[in-house]
Every structure is written in structure tokens, then in C-alpha cells.
C-alpha positions as CSV (number, residue, x, y, z in Angstrom):
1,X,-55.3,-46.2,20.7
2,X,-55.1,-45.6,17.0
3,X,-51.3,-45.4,16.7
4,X,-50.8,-48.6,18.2
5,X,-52.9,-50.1,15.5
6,X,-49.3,-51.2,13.4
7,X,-49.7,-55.0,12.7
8,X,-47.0,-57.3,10.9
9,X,-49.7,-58.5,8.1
10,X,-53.0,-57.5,6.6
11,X,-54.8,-59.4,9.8
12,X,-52.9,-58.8,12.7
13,X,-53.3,-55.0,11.8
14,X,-56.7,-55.4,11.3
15,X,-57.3,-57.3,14.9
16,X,-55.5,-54.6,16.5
17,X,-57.8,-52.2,15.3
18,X,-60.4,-54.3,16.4
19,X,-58.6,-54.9,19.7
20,X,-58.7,-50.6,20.3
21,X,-62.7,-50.6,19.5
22,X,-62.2,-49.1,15.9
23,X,-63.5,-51.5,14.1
24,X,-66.5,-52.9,15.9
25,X,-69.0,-54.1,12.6
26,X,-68.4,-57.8,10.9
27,X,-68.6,-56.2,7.7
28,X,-66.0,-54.0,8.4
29,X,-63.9,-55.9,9.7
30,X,-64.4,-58.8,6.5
31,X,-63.9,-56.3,4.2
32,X,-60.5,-55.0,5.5
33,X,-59.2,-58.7,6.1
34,X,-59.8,-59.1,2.5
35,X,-58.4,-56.3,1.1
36,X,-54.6,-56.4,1.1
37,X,-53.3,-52.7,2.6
38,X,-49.7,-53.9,1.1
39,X,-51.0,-53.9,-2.3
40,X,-52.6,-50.4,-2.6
41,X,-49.5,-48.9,-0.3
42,X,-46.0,-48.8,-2.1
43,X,-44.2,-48.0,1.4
44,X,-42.1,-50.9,3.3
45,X,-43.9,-49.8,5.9
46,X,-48.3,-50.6,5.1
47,X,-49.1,-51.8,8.0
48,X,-48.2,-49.1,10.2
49,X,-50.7,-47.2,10.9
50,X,-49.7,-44.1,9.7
51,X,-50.7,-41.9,6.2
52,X,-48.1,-43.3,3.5
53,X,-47.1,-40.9,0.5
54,X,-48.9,-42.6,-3.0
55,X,-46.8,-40.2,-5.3
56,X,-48.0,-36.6,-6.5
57,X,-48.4,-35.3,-3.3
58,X,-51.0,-37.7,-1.9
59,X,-51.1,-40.0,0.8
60,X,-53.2,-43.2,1.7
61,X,-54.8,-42.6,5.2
62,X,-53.9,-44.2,8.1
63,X,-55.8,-47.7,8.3
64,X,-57.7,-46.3,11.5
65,X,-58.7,-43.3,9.6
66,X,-60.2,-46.3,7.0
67,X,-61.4,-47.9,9.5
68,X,-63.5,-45.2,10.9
69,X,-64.7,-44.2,7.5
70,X,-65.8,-47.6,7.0
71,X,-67.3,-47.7,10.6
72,X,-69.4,-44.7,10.0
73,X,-70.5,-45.4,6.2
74,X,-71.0,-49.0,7.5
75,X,-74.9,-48.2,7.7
76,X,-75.2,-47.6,4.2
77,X,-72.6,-49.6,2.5
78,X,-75.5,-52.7,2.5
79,X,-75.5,-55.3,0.2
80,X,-76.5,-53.1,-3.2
81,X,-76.0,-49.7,-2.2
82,X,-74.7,-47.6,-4.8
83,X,-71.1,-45.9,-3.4
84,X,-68.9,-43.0,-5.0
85,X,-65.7,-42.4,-3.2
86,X,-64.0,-38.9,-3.9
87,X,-60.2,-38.9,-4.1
88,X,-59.9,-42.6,-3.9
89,X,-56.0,-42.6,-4.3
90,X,-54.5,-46.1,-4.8
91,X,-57.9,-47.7,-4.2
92,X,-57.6,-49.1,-0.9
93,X,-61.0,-47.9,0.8
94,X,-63.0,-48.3,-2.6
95,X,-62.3,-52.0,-2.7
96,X,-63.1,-52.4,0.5
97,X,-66.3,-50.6,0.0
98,X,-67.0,-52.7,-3.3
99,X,-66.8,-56.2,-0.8
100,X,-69.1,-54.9,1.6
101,X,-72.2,-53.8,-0.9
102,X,-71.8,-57.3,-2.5
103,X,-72.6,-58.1,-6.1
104,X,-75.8,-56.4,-6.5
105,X,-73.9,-53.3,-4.9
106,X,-72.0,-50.4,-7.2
107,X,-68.8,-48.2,-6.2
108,X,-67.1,-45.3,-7.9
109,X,-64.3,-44.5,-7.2
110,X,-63.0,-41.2,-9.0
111,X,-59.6,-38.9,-8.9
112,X,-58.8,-36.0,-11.0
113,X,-54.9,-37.7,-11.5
114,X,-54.8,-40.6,-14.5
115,X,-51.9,-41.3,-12.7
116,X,-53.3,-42.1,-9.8
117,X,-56.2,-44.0,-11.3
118,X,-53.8,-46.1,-13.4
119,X,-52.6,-46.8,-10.1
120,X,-55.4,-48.2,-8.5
121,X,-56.4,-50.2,-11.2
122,X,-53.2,-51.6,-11.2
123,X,-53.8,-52.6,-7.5
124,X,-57.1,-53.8,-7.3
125,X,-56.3,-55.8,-10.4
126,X,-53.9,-57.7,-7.7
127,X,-56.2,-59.6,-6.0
128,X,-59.5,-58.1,-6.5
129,X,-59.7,-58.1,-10.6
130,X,-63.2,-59.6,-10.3
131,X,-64.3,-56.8,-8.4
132,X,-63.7,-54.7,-12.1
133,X,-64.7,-57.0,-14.4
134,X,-68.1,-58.0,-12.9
135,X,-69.2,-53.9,-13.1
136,X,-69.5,-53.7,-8.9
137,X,-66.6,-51.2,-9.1
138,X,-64.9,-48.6,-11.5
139,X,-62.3,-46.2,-11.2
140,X,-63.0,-42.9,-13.2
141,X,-60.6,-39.4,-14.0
142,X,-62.6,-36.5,-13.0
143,X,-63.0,-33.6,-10.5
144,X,-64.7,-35.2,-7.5
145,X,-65.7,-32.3,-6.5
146,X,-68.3,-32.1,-8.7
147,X,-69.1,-35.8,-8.3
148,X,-70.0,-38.0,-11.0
149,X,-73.5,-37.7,-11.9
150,X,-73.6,-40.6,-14.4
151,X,-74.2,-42.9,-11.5
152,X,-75.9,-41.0,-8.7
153,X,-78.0,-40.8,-6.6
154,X,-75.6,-42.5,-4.4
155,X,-76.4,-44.2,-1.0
156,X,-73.2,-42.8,0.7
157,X,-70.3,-40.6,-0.2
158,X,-67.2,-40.6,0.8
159,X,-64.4,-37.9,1.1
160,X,-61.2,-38.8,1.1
161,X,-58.9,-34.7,1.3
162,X,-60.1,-31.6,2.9
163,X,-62.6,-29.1,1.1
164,X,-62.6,-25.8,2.3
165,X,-66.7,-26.1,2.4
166,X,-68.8,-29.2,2.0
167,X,-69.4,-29.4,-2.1
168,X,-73.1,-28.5,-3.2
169,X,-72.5,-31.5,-5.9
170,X,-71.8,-34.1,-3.8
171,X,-74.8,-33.2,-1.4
172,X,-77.2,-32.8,-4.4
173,X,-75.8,-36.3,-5.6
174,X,-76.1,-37.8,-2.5
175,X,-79.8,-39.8,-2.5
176,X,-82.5,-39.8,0.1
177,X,-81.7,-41.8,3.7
178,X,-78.1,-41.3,2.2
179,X,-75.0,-40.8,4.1
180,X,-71.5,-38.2,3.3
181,X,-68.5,-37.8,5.0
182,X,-66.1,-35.1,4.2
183,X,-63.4,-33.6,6.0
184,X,-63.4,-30.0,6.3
185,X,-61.6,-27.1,7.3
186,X,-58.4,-25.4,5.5
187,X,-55.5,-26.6,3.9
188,X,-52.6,-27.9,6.4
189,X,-54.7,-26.8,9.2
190,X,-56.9,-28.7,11.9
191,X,-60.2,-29.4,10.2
192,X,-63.3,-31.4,11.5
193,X,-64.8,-34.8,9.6
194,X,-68.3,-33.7,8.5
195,X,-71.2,-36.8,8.7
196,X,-74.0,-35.1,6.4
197,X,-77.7,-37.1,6.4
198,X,-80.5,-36.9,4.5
199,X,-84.1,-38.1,5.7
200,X,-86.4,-39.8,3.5
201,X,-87.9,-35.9,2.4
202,X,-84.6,-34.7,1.4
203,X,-83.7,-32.7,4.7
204,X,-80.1,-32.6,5.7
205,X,-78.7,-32.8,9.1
206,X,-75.1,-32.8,9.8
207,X,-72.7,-33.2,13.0
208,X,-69.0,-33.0,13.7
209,X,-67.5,-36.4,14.1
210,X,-63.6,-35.7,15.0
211,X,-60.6,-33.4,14.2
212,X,-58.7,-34.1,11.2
213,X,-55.6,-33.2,9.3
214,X,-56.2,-34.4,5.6
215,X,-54.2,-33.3,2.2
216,X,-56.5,-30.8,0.7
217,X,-59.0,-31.1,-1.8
218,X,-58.5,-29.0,-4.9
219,X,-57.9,-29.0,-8.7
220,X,-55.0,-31.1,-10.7
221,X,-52.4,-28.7,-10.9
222,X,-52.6,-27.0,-7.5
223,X,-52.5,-30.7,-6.7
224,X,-49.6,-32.0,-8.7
225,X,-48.0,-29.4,-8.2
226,X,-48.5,-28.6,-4.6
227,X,-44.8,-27.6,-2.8
């Protein structure tokens, strides 16, 4: 079961996951061994698998909610895809997806806060600096909801808070035989994780994955300043 997934380190947590069938792929499962949860979480508590509070009224997700992310990208994060992760937060889930596309791979990871993209530069800089300086990944301030079209198209897309209605940008963004997932649904109510595919034409298909509860996805101040 997902909430038994606490561990006392980076890899027990990780093989308890495994152990409750969430992570089933070798990549995922080597990516989130080598990426440090403690690092990119400031709470005592990072390997619980709970959401932790980041600051400015965001949260990292819990590691099974990573984890299942991760499992269902896992398709198209192949050794040079091209990644952009939407609300990345303190970076956790970007590094991870910058190990498994490799070096000939590319991931963006973007947030409207500076803060909060100080903050995961700080992190990955940790352990991962290499990760930075070699190009395969870059933090960026911006409105994710409008993606970052500098780099696209991108080979999957990742959503990390709620929009009210899957953003036009981010499909348009998202390349051919690519792969999004966005939560959906209103603000502090259930909403559903969206999988969105397009075909080697352009068509899209998309199907409900699960029930979610994610911190919405809106503009800097509503954000910031969120009660």
C-alpha cells in the first residue's frame, strides 16, 4: 500500500515501494536510488511517504505519487528524450528524470517562484551538480502553464499541481508519440491524473489514471499568497 511506503533512508524507501508494486521498471527504480529525497525535502521527516511543505505554499509529493509519475512517463523518459517538468518544486522528480534520459537526454524543469528555483538548484547542486553543468538539465522561472517553448517539442510532460483544464500550451508543446500527465480537477477538491498521448499524426487520446488531491496550479501571487 502506498502509505506504508516510509523507509529510514533513500533505499529502504525506495524497496518498499518496490516491495507494494509501485515501482516495477529498473530505470525507475535507479533513478530514485540515486537521487537523494532528503536533499530536495527540508522536513525531518523525507522518507515518509507523505507530501512535505517546500515553503510558499507548496509541497513535494509523496514518493509514491513520484514514483507513479515516473512509472507512467517511464516509456518516454529513454535515453535522449527531451523532458519539461511543470512546477518542479525543489527538484526532486526533475533529477530523477534527468538520470533516466542519460546524457544525450534534456530536462526542464520550470516554476513561476525564483525562490523556489533557487531552491532546487541549491539541491541538485548537492549531489547531482553534473547534472547542471553538462546542459542535461536546467531549472528556469516562468509560468508553466504556458510551457517553455524554447526547448520543445518535448517527449513527455510532466504536471506537478492541479489545472482547472488541461493547458492548450503544454499539449501543443508536447511532440508526436509524446506523453503528458497532469492532474486535473479544482482547487482543494478530488481531481483525476490525466495521461494525454499523441500518435505519430498528431491525434490525441487521453484516459483517467487515478484520483488525486494536488496544490493547484495557478499564477505567482494567487500562489504565494494562497491562505
Amino acid at each position: 500500500m502506498a502509505w506504508r511506503s516510509n523507509g529510514r533512508n533513500q533505499k529502504d524507501l525506495v524497496e518498499q515501494l518496490k516491495k507494494h508494486k509501485i515501482i516495477k521498471t529498473p530505470s525507475v527504480y535507479n533513478a530514485m536510488i540515486a537521487v537523494d529525497r532528503k536533499e530536495f525535502c527540508p522536513s525531518r521527516e523525507a522518507y515518509k511517504d507523505t507530501p512535505q511543505s517546500i515553503g510558499c505554499n507548496v509541497t513535494i509529493s509523496a514518493p509514491h505519487m513520484h514514483a507513479y509519475a515516473l512509472e507512467t512517463l517511464a516509456s518516454h523518459l529513454q535515453p535522449g528524450s527531451k523532458v519539461l517538468d511543470v512546477g518542479s518544486g525543489s527538484g526532486y522528480l526533475t533529477a530523477c528524470m534527468a538520470v533516466m534520459v542519460g546524457e544525450a537526454g534534456k530536462v526542464v524543469g520550470i516554476d513561476h517562484v525564483k525562490d523556489l528555483v533557487d531552491l532546487s538548484v541549491s539541491n541538485t547542486r548537492k549531489s547531482h551538480n553534473d547534472l547542471m553543468s553538462s546542459g542535461r538539465l536546467k531549472y528556469v522561472v516562468g509560468d508553466g502553464r504556458n510551457g517553455y517553448a524554447e526547448d520543445s517539442p518535448y517527449d513527455c510532460i510532466h504536471v506537478g499541481a492541479a489545472a482547472p483544464t488541461l493547458p492548450q500550451p503544454l499539449v501543443d508543446q508536447l511532440a508526436n508519440r509524446g506523453r503528458l500527465v497532469c492532474p486535473v480537477g479544482p482547487s482543494g477538491a478530488n481531481q483525476d491524473f490525466i495521461q494525454l498521448d499523441k500518435d505519430e499524426n498528431g491525434n490525441i487520446s487521453q484516459k483517467k489514471l487515478m484520483a488525486v488531491v494536488y496544490v493547484p496550479l495557478t499564477d505567482k501571487h494567487k500562489q504565494v499568497f494562497r491562505p
